[in-house]
C-alpha positions as CSV (number, residue, x, y, z in Angstrom):
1,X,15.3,-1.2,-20.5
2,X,12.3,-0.5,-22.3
3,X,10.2,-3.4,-21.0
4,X,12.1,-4.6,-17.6
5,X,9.4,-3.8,-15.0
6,X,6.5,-5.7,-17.7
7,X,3.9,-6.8,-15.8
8,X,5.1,-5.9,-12.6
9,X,3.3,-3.7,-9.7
10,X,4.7,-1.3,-8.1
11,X,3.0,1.6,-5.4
12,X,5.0,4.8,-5.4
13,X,4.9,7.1,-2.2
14,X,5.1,10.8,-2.7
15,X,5.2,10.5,-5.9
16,X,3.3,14.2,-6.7
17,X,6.5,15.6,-7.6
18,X,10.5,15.1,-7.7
19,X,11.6,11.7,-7.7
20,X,8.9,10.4,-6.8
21,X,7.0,11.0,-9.7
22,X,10.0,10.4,-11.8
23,X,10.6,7.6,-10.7
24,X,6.7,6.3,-11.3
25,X,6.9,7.8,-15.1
26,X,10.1,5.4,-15.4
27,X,8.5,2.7,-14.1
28,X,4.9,2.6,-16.3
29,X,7.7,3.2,-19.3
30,X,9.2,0.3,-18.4
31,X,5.9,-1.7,-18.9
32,X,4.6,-1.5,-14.9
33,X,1.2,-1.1,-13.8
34,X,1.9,2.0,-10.7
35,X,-0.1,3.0,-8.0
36,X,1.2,6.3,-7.1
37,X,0.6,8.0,-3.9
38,X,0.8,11.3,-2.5
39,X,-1.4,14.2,0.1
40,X,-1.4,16.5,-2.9
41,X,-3.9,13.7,-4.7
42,X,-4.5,16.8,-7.0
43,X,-0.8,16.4,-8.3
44,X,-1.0,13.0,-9.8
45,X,-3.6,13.6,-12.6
46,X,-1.4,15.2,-14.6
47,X,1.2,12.3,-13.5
48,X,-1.5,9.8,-14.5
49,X,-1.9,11.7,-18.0
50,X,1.9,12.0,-18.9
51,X,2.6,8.2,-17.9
52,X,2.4,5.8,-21.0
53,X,0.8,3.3,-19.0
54,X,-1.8,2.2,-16.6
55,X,-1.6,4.5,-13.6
56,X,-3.8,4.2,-10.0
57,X,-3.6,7.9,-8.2
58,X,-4.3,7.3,-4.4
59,X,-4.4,9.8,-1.9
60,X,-2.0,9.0,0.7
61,X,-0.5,10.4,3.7
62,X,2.2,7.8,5.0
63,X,1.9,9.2,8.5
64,X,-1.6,7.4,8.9
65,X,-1.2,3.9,9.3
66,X,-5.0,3.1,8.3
67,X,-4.4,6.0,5.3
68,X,-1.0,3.4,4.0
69,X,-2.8,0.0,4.4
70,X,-5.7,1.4,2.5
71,X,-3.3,2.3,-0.3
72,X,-1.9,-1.2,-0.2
73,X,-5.1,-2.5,-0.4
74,X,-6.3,-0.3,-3.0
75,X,-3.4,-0.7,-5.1
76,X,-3.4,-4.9,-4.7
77,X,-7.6,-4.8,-5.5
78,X,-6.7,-2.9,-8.5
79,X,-4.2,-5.1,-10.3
80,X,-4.3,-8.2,-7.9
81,X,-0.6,-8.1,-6.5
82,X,2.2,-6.0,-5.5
83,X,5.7,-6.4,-6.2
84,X,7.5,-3.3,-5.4
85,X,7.1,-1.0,-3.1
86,X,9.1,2.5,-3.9
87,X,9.4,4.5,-0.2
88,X,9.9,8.1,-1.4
89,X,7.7,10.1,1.1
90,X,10.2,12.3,2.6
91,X,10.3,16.2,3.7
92,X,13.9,17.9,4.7
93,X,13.0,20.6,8.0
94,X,16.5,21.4,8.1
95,X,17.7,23.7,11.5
96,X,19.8,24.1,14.2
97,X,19.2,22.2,17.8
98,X,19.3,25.3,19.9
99,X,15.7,27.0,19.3
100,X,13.8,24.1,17.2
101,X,10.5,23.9,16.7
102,X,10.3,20.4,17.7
103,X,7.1,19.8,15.6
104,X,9.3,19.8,12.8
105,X,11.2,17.0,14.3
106,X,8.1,14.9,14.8
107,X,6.7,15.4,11.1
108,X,10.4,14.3,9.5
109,X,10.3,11.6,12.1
110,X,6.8,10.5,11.2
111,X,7.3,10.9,7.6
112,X,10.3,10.0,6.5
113,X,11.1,7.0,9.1
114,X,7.9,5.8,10.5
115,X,5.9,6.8,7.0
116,X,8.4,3.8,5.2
117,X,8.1,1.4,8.1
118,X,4.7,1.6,7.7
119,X,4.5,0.8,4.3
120,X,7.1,-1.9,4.3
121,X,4.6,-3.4,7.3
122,X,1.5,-3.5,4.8
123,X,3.3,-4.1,1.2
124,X,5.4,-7.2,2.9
125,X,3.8,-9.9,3.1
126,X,2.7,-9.2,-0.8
127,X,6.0,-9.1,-1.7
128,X,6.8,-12.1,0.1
129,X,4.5,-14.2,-2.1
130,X,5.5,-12.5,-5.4
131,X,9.6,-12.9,-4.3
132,X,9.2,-8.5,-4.8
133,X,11.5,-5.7,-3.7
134,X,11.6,-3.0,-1.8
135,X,13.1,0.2,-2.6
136,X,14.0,3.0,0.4
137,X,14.8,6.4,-1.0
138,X,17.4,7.6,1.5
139,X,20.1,10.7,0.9
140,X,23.6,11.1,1.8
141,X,22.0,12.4,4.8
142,X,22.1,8.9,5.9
143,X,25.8,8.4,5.9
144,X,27.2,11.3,7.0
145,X,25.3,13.6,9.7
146,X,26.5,17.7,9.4
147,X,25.0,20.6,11.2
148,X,21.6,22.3,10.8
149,X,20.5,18.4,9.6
150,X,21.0,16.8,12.9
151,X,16.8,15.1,12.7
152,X,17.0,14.5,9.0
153,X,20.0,12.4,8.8
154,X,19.1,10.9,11.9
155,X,15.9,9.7,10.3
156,X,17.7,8.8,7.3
157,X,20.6,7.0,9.3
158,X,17.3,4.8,10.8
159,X,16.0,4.1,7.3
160,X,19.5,2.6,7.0
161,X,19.1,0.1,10.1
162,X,15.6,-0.4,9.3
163,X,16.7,-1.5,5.7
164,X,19.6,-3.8,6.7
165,X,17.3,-5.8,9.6
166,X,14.5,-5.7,7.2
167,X,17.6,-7.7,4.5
168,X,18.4,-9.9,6.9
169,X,14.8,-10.9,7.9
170,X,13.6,-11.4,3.6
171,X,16.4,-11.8,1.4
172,X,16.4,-15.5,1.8
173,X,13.2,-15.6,0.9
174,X,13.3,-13.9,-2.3
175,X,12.9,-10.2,-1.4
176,X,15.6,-7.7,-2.4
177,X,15.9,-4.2,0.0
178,X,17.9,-2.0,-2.4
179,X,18.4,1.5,-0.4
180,X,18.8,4.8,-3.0
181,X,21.0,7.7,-1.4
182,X,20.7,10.5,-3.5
183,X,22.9,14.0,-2.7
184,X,21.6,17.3,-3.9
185,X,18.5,16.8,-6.5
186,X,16.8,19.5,-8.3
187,X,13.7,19.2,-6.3
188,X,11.8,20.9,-4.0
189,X,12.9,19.3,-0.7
190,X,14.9,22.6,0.6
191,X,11.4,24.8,0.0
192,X,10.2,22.6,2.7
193,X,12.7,24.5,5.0
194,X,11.1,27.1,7.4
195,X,14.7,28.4,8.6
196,X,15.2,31.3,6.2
197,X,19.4,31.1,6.3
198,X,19.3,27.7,6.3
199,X,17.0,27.5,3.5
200,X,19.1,30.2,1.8
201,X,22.3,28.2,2.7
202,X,20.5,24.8,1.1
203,X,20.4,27.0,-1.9
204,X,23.2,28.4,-2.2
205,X,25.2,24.7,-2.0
206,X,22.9,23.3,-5.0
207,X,23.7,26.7,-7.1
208,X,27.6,25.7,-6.5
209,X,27.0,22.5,-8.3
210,X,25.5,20.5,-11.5
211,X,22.5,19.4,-9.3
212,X,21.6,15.8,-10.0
213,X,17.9,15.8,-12.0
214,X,14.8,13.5,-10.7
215,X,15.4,11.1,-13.9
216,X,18.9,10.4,-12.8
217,X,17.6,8.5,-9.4
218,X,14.9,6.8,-11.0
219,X,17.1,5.5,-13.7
220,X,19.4,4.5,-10.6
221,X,16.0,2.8,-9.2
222,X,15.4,0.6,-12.8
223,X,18.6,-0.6,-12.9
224,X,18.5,-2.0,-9.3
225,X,15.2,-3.6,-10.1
226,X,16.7,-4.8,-13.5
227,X,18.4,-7.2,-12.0
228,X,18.4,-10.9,-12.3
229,X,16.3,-12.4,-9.2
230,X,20.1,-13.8,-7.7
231,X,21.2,-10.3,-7.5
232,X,20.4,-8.1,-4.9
233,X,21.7,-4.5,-5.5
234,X,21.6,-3.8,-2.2
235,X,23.0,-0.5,-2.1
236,X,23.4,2.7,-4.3
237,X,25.0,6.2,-3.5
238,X,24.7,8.7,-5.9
239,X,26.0,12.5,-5.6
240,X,26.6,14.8,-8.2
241,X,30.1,14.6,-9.5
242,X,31.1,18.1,-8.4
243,X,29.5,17.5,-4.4
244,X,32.5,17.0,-2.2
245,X,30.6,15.9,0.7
């Protein structure tokens, strides 16, 4: 699949590490122009240098609605269209109810739901006149709710809905919705975790198993894309063979 995404457009949030930026490296291999974005701007250089083809590094923090159009925009003045949008932006503040710190429910709120509902809002109607696709990078999380997670599935349970009204609303006119629900990745997601049991417990689960590598969900995301235009992957769950939940 050397050359399926050739010509194509795609922005990339988050993508300053994880699967993310994997899934951007995959992309320019597979002869796209990507705009990758990300608040640590510093981290896509080296992104920029490793990729084999044209890459645009935008500072982006998909909280900010006037911070994501701008990225649209930047990204659709640089190469004239956009035709896939890749919603990665996501942190994990994993915890139990009792005690929160209920900021940490309002940044995974912001960034993982409202951050991809606002850049479905500005890529759309791009996408729309290039028949594109979207692609929502959810987790298991978003399928089955378990303790000390209760906020992060809940905003992955809402990418979900969002994803299936969003279907409804495009696929007959040309746009596919493809939602990617990864299990436990080899990133740094659980670092993000302020808990220190639960950040210790999070740790202790990926050290049980053959942790699934950034490469293997972006490989998931080309083949989606890869697609003939009458097929619309839809969905794709992907845990690592020795995760039993």
């Amino acid at each position: 699949m050397s050359d399926t995404m050739e010509g194509k457009v795609v922005l990339v949030t988050g993508a300053s590490s994880g699967i993310g930026q994997a899934t951007a490296l995959a992309l320019s291999k597979a002869g796209a122009r990507v705009a990758v974005g990300a608040r640590r701007a510093d981290r896509l250089k080296s992104l920029a240098q490793d990729a084999p083809g044209e890459i645009l590094a935008l500072e982006l923090d998909v909280t900010d609605r006037q911070s994501v159009n701008d990225a649209v925009a930047a990204t659709v003045e640089r190469f004239g269209a956009l035709d896939v949008l890749v919603n990665n932006a996501g942190v994990m503040l994993s915890g139990q109810i009792l005690g929160a710190d209920t900021t940490e429910w309002t940044r995974m709120v912001e960034t993982n739901l409202l951050g991809s509902m606002y850049a479905v809002h500005a890529a759309l109607p791009h996408l729309l006149r290039h028949k594109g696709a979207v692609v929502q990078i959810s987790s298991t999380s978003g399928r089955t709710a378990s303790a000390a997670s209760a906020v992060y599935a809940a905003t992955k349970f809402g990418i979900t809905a969002f994803s299936e009204a969003l279907r409804q609303e495009v696929t007959a006119q040309g746009v596919r919705v493809i939602v990617v629900e990864p299990g436990f990745v080899a990133t740094e997601l659980t670092t993000h975790i302020t808990d220190p049991a639960i950040q210790a417990m999070a740790k202790s689960m990926a050290e049980s198993m053959r942790t699934l590598q950034p490469q293997d969900i972006a490989e998931a995301v080309l083949y989606a894309l890869a697609q003939p235009e009458h097929v619309a992957v839809n969905e794709i769950l992907i845990r690592p063979t020795d995760q039993t939940r």
